[in-house]
C-alpha positions in Angstrom: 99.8 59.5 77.4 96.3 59.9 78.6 94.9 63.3 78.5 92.2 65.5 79.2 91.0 68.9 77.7 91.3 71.8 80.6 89.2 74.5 80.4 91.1 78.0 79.8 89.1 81.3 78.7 87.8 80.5 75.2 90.2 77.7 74.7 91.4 74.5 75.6 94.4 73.0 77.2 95.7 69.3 77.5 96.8 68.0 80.7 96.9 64.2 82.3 93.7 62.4 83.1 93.8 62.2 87.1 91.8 60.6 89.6 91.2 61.5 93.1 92.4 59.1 96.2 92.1 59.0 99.6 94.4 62.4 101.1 93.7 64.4 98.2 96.3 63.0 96.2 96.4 62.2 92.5 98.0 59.9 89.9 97.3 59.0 86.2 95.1 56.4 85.0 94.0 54.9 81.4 92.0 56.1 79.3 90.3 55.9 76.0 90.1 58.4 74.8 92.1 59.9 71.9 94.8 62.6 72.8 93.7 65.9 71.8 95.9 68.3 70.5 98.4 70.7 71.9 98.0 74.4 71.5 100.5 76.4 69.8 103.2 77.7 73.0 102.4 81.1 70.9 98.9 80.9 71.6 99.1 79.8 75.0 102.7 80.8 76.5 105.3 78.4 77.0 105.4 79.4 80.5 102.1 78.7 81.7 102.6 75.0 79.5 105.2 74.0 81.7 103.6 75.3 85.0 100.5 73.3 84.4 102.9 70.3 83.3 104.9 70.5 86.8 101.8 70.8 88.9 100.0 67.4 87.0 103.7 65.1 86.9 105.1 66.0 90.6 101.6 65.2 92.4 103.1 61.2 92.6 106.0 62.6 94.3 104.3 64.3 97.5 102.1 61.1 97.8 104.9 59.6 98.3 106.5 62.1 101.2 103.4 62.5 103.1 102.5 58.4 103.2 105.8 58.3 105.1 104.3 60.2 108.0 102.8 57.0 109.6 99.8 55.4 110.5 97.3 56.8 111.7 96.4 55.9 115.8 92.9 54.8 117.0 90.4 56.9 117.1 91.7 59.0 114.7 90.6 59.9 110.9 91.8 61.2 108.0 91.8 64.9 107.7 89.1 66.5 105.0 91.6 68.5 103.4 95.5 68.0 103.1 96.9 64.8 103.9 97.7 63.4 107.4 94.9 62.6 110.5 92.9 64.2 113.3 91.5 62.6 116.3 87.7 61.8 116.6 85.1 64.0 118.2 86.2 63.7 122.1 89.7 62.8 121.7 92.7 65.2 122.2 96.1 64.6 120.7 98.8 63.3 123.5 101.9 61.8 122.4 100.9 61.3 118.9 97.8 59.3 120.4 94.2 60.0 120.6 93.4 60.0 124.0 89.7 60.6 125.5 89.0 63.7 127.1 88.1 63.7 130.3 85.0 65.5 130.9 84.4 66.4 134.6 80.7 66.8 136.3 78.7 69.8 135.5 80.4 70.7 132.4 80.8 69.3 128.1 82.8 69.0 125.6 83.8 72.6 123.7 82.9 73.2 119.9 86.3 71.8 119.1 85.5 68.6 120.8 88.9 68.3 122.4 88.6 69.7 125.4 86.0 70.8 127.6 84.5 73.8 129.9 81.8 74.5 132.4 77.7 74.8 132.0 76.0 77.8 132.6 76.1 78.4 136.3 79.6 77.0 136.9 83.5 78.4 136.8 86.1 76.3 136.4 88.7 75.9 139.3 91.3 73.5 138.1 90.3 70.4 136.7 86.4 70.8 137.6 83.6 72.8 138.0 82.5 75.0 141.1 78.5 76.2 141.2 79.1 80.3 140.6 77.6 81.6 144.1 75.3 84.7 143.0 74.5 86.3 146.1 71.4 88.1 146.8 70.2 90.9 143.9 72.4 89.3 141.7 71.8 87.3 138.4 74.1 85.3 135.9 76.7 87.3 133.4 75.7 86.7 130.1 78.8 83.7 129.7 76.7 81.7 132.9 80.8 82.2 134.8 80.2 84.7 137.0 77.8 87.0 138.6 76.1 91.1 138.1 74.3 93.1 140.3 70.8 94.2 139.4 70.3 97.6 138.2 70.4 99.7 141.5 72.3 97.5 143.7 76.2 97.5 143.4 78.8 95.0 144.2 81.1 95.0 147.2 83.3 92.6 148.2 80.7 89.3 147.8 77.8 91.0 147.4 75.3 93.4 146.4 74.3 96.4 148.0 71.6 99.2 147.3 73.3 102.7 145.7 72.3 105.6 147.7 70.3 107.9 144.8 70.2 111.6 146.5 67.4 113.9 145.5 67.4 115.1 142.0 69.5 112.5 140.4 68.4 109.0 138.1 70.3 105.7 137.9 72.8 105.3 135.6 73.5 101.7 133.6 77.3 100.8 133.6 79.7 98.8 135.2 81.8 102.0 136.2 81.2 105.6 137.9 78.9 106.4 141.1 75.9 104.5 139.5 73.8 108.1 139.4 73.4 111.4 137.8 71.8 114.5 138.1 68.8 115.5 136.7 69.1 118.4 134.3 69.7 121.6 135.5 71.7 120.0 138.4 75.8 119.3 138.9 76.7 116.6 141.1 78.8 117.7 144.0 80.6 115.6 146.2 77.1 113.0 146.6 74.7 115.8 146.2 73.4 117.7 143.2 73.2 121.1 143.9 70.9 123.8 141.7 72.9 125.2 138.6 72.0 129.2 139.2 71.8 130.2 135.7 72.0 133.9 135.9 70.1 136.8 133.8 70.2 136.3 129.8 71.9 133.3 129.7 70.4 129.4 129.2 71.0 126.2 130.7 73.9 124.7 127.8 73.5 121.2 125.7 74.3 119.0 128.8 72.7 120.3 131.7 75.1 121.0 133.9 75.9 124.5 132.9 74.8 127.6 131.5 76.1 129.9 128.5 74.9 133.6 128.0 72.4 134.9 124.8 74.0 136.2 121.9 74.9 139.4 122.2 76.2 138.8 126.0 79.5 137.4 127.1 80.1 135.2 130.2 82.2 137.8 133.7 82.5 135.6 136.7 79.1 134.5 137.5 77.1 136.8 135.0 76.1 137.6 131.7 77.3 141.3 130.4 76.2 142.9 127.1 79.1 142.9 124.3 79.3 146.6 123.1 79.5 146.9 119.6 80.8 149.6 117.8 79.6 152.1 114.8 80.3 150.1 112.0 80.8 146.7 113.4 78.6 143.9 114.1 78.2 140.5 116.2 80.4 138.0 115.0 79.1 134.4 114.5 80.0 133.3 118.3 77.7 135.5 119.1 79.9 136.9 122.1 82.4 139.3 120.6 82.3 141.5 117.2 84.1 142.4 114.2 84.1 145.5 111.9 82.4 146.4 108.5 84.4 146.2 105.2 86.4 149.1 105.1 87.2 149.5 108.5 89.3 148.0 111.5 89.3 147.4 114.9 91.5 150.3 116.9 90.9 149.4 120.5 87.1 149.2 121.1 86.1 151.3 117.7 86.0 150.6 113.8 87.9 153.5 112.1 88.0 153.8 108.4 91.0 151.9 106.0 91.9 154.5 103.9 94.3 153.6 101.3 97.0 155.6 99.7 97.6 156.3 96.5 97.9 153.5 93.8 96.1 151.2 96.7 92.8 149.5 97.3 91.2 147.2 100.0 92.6 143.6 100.5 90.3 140.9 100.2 90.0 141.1 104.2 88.1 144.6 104.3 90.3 145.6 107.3 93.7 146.5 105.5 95.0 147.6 101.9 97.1 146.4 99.6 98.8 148.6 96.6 97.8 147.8 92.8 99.5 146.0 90.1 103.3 147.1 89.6 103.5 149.1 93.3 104.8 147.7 96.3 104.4 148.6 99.7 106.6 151.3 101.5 105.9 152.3 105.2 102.1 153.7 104.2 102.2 154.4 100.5 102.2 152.4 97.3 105.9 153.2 95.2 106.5 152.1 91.9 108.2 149.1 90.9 111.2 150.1 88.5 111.4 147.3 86.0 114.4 146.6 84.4 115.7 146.2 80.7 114.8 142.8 79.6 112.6 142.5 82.9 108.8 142.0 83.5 106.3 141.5 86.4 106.3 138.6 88.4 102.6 137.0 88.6 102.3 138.5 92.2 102.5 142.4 90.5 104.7 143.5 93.6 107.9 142.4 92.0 109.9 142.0 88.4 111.9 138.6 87.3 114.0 138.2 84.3 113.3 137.4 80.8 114.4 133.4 79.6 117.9 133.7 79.1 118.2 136.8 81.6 119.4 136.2 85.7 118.8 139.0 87.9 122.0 140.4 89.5 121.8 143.9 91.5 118.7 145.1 90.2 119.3 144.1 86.7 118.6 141.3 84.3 122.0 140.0 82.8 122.4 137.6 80.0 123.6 134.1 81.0 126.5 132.8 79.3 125.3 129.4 78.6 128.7 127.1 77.6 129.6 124.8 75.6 127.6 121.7 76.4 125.1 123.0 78.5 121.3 124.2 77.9 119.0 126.7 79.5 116.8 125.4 82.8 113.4 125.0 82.8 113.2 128.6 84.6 115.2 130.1 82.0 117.2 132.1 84.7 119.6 129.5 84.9 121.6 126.7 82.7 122.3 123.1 83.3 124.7 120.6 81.7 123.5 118.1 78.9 123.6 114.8 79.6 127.2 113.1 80.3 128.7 116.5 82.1 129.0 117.9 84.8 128.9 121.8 86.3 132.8 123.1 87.0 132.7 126.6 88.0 131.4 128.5 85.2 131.8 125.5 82.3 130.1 121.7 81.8 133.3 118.8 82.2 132.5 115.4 80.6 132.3 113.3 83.4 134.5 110.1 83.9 133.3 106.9 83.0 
């Protein structure tokens, strides 16, 4: 059999020498060329072998399917890729035909060249093409189909009319909305824009159209009050309320002192304590945790757990009896049965099957 050397990282395969025919099919032809020879299946994989092998020997076999389609019609070609055909430019499929499309007046053929739509400046309305009517202060949409308004006109029913701007306001670009808005410092009302009356220590805000007080005020109906900060407290980062200095909390409108008990100190907060290591909280002092025998603090500090090999039953660590087949947990406050068993009550039963 004629072969030829495939290309496969830094090694070579051997496959069938092919040529290409019309509809991208292949089939063997002679050669002179001496086989070259196979690669070990250990080097290459026996797999991949017999994959290249089906796609080179079963390539005559689809020829043969897809010539049974039929001929190809007039004005129709073979397709670049695949096999089968396609009409020409300017013919559209019908019946297995290639049948001219029909272009009507004013319009040309699409970029698939089998069918066909309007020029600039014309819609189509059934099977032709109507001249777009663009009616005074108007122009063409950017697809030449329809029709816009110019900027300060807007369009009712068939045509375009002036918008009415009032005093203080700017046209707006967009196909939606009134067409207007107000100038800064102003807030459209009804189709008006009225003043915004920005009262004493406060600002007009980002957009315009309202006001927010200083810092140090906060908005009451219509006006800006001062925010009264206590001793020991400060303006917080809104700028319109206040918090209290480490070490104290807020108790109505004043900062009064933490003052921890006993065995306590401040939270991370500031505002509230917290008791040391090995205390827990009771009502407002710090009590002493009683630790067990064969007990320890948890990682918290405001409890105790149980030694491995230890559960905790009524305040006490008691030693677990592990039984036979079984193993501590990963806690060590527990046990669990080895592989094959199963927990019954206080023992491990090998499981059936």
């Amino acid at each position: 059999m004629d072969t030829l050397r495939v290309p496969f990282g830094d090694i070579g395969l051997v496959a069938p020498k092919i040529k290409r025919i019309p509809g991208d099919f292949v089939e063997p032809i002679a050669s002179k060329r001496k086989p070259k020879r196979l690669l070990s299946p250990r080097r290459v994989g026996v797999g991949w072998l017999l994959a290249v092998a089906a796609a080179f020997f079963l390539a005559p076999t689809v020829v043969t399917a897809q010539a049974d389609e039929g001929p190809a019609p007039a004005n129709s070609h073979a397709k670049k890729y695949g096999g089968g055909w396609e009409c020409d430019w300017g013919y559209q499929i019908v019946d297995q035909l290639c049948v001219a499309v029909q272009v009507p007046p004013n319009s040309h053929l699409d970029s698939f060249g089998d069918g066909w739509q309007c020029n600039r400046g014309y819609q189509k309305v059934r099977e032709a093409c109507a001249v777009v009517e663009v009616p005074t202060k108007a122009f063409l949409n950017s697809d030449g189909g329809g029709w816009e308004c110019d900027l300060g006109y807007e369009q009712v029913d068939q045509s375009c009319v002036a918008i009415e701007i009032p005093t203080n306001a700017y046209l707006v670009v967009g196909s939606y909305g009134r067409g207007w808005d107000c100038d800064r410092g102003f807030r459209a009302e009804k189709m008006t824009c009225s003043t915004v009356q920005v009262p004493a220590n406060a600002f007009l805000d980002s957009n315009g159209r309202d006001w927010q007080c200083d810092r140090g005020y906060q908005r009451s109906d219509q006006s800006c009050v001062a925010v009264m900060v206590p001793v020991n407290g400060y303006l917080d980062a809104s700028g319109d309320s206040w918090r209290c200095d480490r070490g104290f909390r807020q108790n109505g409108s004043l900062c009064v002192p933490v003052e921890p008990p006993l065995h306590a100190n401040l939270a991370r907060s500031g505002r509230d304590w917290e008791c040391s290591r090995g205390f827990r909280r009771s009502d407002d002092s710090c009590v002493a945790i009683k630790l067990p025998q064969h007990g320890y603090l948890a990682s918290s500090g405001r409890d105790w757990t149980c030694e491995r090999g230890y559960a905790k039953r009524s305040g006490s660590c008691v030693a677990l009896m592990v039984p036979v087949n079984a193993h501590l947990g990963f806690s060590g406050n527990d046990w669990s049965c080895d592989p094959g068993y199963r927990r019954q009550a206080e023992t491990c039963a090998q499981k059936e099957g």
